[in-house]
SELOGU-843292 format. One record per atom (N, C-alpha, C): y negated, z negated, x. Coordinates in steps of 0.1 Angstrom, whole numbers, padded with zeros to 4 digits, always signed. Atoms other than C-alpha are relative to their C-alpha. Layout:
<rs>
YZX
...
</rs>
This chain:
<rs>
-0008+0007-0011
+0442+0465+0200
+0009+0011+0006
-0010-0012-0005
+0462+0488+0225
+0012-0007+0003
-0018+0003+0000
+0496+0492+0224
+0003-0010+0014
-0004+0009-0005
+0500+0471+0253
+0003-0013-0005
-0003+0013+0006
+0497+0443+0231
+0007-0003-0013
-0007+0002+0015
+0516+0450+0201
+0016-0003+0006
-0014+0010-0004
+0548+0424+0213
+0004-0006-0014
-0010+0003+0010
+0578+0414+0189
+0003-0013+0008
-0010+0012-0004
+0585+0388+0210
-0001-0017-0007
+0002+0014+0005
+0589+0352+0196
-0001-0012+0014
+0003+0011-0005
+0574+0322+0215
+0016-0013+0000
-0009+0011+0000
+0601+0297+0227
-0004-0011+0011
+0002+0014-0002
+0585+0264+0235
+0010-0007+0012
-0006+0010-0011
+0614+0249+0259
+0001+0014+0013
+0001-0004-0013
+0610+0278+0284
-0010-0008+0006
+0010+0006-0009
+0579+0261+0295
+0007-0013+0009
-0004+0011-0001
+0591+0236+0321
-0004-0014-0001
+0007+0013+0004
+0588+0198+0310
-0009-0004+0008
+0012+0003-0008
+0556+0186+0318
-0006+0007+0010
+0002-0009-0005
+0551+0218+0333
-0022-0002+0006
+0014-0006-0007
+0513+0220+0330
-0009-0015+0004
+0007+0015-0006
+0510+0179+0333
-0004-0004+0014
+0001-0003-0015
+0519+0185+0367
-0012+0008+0007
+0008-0007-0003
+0495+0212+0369
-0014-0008+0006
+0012+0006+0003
+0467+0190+0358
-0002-0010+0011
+0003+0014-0008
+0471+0157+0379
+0005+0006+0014
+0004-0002-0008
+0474+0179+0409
-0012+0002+0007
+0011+0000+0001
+0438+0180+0408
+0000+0011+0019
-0001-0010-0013
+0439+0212+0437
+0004+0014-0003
-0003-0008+0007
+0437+0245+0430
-0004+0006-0013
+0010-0002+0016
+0423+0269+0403
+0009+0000-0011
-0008+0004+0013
+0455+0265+0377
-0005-0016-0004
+0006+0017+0001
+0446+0222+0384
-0015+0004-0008
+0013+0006+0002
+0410+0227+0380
-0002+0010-0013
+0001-0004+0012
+0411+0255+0353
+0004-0012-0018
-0006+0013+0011
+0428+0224+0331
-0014-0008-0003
+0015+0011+0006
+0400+0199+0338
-0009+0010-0006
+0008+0001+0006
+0376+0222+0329
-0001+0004-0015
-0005-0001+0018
+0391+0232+0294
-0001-0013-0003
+0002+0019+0009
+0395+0194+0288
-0012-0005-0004
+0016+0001-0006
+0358+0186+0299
-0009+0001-0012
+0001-0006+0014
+0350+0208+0273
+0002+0000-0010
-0003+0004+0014
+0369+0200+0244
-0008-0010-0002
+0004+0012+0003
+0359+0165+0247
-0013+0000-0001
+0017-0002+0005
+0322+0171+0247
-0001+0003-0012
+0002-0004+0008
+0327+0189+0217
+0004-0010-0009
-0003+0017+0010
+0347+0157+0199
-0008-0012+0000
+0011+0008-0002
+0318+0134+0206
+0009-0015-0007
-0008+0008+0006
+0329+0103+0187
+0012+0002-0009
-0012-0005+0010
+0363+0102+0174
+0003-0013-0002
-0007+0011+0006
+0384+0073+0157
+0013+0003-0003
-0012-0002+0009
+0418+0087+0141
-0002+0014+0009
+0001-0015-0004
+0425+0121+0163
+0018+0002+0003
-0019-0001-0002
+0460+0142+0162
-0008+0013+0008
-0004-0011-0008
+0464+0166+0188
+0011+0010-0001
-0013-0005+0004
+0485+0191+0176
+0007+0012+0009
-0005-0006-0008
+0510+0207+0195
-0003-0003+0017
+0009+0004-0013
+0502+0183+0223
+0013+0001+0012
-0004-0002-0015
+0530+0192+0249
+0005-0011+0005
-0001+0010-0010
+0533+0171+0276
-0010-0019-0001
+0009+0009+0004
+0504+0145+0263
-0009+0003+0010
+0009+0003-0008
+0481+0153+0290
-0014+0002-0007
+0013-0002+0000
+0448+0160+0273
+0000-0014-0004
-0003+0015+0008
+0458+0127+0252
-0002-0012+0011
+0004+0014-0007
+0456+0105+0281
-0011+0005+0009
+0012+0004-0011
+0426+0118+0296
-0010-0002-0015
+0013+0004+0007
+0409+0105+0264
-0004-0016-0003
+0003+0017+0004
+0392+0068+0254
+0012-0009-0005
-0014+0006+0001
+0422+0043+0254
-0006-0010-0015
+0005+0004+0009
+0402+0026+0231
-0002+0005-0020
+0001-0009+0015
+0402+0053+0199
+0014+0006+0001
-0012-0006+0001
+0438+0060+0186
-0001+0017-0001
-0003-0012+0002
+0450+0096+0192
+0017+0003+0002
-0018+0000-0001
+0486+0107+0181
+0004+0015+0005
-0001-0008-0001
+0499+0136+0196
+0015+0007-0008
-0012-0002+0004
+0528+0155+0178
+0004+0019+0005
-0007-0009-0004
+0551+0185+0193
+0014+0005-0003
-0009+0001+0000
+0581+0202+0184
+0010-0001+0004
-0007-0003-0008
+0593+0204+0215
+0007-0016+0004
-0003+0014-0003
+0615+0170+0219
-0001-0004+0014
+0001+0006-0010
+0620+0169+0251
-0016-0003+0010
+0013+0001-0001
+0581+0177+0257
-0008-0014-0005
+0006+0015+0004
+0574+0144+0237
+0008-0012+0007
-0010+0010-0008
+0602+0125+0255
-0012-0006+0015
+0009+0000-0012
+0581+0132+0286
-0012-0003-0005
+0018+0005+0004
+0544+0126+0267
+0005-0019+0003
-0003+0012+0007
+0562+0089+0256
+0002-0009+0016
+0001+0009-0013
+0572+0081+0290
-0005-0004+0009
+0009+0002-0006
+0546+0091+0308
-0015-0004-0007
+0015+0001+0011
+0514+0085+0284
+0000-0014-0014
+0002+0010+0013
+0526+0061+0254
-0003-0010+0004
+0007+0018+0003
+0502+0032+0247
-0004-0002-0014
+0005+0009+0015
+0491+0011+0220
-0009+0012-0009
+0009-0007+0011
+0465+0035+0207
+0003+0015+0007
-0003-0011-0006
+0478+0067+0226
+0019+0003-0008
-0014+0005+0009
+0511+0076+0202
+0004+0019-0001
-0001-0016+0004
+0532+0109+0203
+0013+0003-0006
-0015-0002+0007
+0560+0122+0180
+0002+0013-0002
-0006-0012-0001
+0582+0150+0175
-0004+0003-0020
+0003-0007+0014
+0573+0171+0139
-0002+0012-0001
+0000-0019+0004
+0578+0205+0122
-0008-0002-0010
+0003+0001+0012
+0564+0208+0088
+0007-0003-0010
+0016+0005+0002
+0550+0190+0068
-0002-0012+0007
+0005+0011-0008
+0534+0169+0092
+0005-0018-0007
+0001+0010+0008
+0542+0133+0082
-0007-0009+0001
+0011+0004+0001
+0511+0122+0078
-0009+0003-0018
+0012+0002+0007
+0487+0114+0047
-0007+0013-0004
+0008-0006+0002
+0464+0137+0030
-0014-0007+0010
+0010+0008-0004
+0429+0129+0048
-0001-0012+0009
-0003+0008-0009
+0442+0109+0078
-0005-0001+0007
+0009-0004-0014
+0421+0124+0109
-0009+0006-0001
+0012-0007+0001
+0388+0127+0117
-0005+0010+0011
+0000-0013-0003
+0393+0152+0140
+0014+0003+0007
-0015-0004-0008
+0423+0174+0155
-0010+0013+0007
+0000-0013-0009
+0427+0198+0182
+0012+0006+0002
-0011-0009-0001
+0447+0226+0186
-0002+0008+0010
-0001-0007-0009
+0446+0240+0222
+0011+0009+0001
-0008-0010+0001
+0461+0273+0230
+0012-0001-0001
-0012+0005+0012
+0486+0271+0204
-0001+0016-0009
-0001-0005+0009
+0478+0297+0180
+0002+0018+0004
-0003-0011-0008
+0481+0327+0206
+0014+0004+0001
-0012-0002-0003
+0516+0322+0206
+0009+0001-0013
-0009+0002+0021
+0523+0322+0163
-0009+0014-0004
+0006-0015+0010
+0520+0354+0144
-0010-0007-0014
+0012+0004+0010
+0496+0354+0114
+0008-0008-0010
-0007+0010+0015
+0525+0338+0087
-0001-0018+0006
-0003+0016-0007
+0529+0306+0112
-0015-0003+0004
+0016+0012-0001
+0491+0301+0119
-0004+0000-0015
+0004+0005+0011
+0487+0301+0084
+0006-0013-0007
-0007+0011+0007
+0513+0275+0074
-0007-0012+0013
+0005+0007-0007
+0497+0257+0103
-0012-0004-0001
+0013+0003+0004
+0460+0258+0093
-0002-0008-0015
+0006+0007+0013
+0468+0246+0054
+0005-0015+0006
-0006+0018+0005
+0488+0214+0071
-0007-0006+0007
+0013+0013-0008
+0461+0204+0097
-0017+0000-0014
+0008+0001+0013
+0437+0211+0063
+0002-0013-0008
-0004+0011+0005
+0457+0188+0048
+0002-0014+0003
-0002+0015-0005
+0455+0158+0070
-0014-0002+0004
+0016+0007+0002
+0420+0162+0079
-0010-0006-0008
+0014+0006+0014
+0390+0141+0062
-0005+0007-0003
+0014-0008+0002
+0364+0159+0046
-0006-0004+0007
+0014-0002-0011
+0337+0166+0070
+0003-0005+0011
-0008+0006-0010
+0364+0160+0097
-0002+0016+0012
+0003-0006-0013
+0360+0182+0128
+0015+0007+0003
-0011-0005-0005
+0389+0209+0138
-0006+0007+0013
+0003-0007-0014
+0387+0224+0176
+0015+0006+0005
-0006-0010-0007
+0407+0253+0187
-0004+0004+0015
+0000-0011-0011
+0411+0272+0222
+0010+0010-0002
-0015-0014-0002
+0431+0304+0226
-0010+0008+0010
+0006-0009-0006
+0422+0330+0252
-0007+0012-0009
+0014-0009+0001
+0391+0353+0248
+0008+0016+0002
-0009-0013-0010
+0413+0391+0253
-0013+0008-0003
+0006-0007-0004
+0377+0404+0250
-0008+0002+0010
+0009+0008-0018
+0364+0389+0290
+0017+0011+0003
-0014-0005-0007
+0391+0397+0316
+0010-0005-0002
-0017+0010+0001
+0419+0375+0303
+0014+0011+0002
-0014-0005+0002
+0445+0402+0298
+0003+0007+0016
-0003-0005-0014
+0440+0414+0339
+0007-0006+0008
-0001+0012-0005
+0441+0378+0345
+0015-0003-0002
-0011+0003+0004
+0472+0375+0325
+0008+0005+0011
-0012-0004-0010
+0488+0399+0347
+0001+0002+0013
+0002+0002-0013
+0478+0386+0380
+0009-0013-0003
-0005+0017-0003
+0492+0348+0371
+0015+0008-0006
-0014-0002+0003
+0525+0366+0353
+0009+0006+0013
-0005+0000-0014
+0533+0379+0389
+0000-0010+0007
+0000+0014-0008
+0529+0348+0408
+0003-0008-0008
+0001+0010+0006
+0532+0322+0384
+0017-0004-0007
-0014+0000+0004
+0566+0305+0368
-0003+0002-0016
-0003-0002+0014
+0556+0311+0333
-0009+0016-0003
+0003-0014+0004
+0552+0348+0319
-0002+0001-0013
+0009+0000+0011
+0522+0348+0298
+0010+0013-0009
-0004-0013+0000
+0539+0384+0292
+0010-0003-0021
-0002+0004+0007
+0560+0367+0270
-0002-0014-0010
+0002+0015+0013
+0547+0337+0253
-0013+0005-0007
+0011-0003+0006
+0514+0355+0239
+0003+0009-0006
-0002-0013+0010
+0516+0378+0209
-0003+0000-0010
+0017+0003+0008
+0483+0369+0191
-0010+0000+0009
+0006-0005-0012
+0454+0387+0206
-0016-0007-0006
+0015-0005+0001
+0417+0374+0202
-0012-0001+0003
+0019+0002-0014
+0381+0379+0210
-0007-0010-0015
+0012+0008+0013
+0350+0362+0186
+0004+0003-0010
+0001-0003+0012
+0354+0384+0160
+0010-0003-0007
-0015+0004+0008
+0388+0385+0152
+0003-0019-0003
+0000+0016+0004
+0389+0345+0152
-0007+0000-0007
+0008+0004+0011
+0360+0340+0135
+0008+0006-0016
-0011-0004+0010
+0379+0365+0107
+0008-0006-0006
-0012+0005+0001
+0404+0349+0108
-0005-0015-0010
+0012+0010+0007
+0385+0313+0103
-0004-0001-0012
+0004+0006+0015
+0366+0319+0076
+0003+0003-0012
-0008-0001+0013
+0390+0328+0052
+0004-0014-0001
-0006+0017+0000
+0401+0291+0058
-0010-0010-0013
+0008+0007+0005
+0384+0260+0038
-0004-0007+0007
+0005+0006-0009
+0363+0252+0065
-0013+0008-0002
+0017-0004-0003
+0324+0256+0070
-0002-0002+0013
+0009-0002-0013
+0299+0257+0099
+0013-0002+0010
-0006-0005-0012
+0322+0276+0120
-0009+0004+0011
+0007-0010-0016
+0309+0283+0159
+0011+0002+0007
-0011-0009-0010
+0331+0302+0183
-0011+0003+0011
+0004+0006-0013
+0322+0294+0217
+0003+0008+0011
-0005-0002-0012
+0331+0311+0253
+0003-0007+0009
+0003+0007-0015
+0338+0292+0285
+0010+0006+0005
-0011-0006-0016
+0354+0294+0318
-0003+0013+0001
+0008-0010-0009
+0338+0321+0340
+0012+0004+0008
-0005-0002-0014
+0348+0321+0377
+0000-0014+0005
-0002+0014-0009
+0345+0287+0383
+0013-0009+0003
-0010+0007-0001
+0379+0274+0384
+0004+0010+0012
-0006-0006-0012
+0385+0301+0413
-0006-0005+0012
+0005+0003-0016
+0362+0284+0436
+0003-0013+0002
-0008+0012-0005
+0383+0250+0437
+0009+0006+0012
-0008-0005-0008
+0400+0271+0463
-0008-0002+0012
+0010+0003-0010
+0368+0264+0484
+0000-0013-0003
+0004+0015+0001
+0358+0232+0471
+0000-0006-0015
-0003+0008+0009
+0366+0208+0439
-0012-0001-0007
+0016+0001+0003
+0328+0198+0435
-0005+0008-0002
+0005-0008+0006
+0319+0231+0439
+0002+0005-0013
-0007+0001+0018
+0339+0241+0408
-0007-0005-0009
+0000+0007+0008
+0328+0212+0389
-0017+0007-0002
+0013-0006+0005
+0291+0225+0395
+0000+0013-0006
+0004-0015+0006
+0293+0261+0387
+0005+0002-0015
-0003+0003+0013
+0314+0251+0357
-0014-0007-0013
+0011+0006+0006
+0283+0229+0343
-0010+0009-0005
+0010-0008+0003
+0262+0258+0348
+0008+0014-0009
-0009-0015+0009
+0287+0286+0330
-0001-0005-0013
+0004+0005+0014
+0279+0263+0300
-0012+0006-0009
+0013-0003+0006
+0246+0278+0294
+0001+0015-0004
-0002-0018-0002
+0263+0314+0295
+0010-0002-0017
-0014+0003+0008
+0291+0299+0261
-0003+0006-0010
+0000-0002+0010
+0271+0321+0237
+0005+0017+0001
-0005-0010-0002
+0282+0352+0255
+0016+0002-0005
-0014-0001+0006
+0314+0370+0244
+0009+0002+0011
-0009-0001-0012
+0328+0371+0277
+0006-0011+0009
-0008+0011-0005
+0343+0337+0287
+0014+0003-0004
-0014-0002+0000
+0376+0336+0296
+0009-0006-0015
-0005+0008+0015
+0386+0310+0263
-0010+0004-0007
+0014-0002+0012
+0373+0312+0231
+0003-0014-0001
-0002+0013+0012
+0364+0275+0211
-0005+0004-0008
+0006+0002+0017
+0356+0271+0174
+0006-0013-0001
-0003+0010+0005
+0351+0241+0162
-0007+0003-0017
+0001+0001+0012
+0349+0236+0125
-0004-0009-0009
-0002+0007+0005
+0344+0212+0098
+0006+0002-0015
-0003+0000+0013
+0362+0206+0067
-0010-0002-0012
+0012+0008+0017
+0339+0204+0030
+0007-0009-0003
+0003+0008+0009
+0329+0178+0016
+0008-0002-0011
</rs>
């Protein structure tokens, strides 16, 4: 890794502003808007059926309400006033989000699957550890975990410092966990998890919402068939817990 990226900095959660990227999202305009949908898009293909799903570290609640109103999913965040805003904009009956540090207060074997979007980019190695044994601990056996974090072996880190100029939040400092396939995978399968895959997506397609929406949506569809390359902007791993 080059020294550009060896940062001391610690991640602080309430710089982001509230509902910062909710706004992002439901402006559907724009490649920050459409880079969202098509991370979402994505995850959810990968969660096929769910029943019992925690979102961890869900923010603002937006991936949470673009899922089936019908299958409870709880989101929980440290950030209070980030759940203030999930609760008022997003709480329903089977859509539920609370504030929690550790230890989750939840059950051993509660959820049959969680997601942890780019989350773990921003925790050094001691805090994604205490993080990986307590979503371990709430998952079912043969329960489904899905991560994103940026890919820093595509262009992300150019990318980083084109949006840290223009943009209100400075990736610069909220990232200070770097990685590509390998190092995740690494990382991973020291876990108690099996049939790990580590994934790529997002290309260039979220830059051509600046032409057209639709087009986007198609070139995205087709950047799916490219997800075994190591050069997508995100990485995913999905996982499952043993038996």
């Amino acid at each position: 890794m080059t020294s550009q990226f060896k940062k001391k900095i610690i991640y602080e959660v309430d710089k982001v502003p509230i509902g910062y990227y909710d706004k992002v999202y439901n402006r559907r305009a724009g490649v920050q808007s459409k880079w969202h949908h098509i991370k979402f898009d994505f995850v959810k293909k990968k969660m096929e059926n769910h029943f019992v799903h925690l979102d961890y570290a869900c923010a603002s609640g937006t991936f949470i309400h673009t899922l089936d109103q019908k299958n409870l999913s709880i989101g929980v965040d440290i950030s209070r006033k980030q759940i203030n805003y999930a609760k008022k904009n997003y709480q329903t009956k089977n859509h539920n989000f609370t504030v929690s540090k550790f230890p989750l207060p939840y059950k051993k074997s509660t959820f049959d699957i969680i997601t942890i979007l780019e989350l773990i980019e921003h925790c050094n190695k001691k805090q994604n550890d205490k993080i990986f044994n307590e979503v371990y601990r709430v998952l079912k056996p043969g329960g489904k975990l899905i991560i994103t974090t940026p890919n820093y072996f595509s262009f992300w880190p150019l990318l980083e410092k084109i949006v840290n100029s223009i943009g209100q939040i400075d990736y610069n400092e909220q990232h200070i966990n770097f990685f590509n396939k390998k190092k995740l995978y690494d990382f991973l399968s020291k876990k108690k998890f099996d049939q790990i895959n580590i994934e790529t997506f997002i290309y260039f397609s979220p830059f051509l919402a600046i032409l057209s929406w639709k087009l986007s949506s198609f070139i995205a569809k087709l950047e799916q068939l490219f997800s075994k390359t190591p050069f997508g902007f995100l990485l995913c791993a999905t996982f499952i817990k043993k038996k």
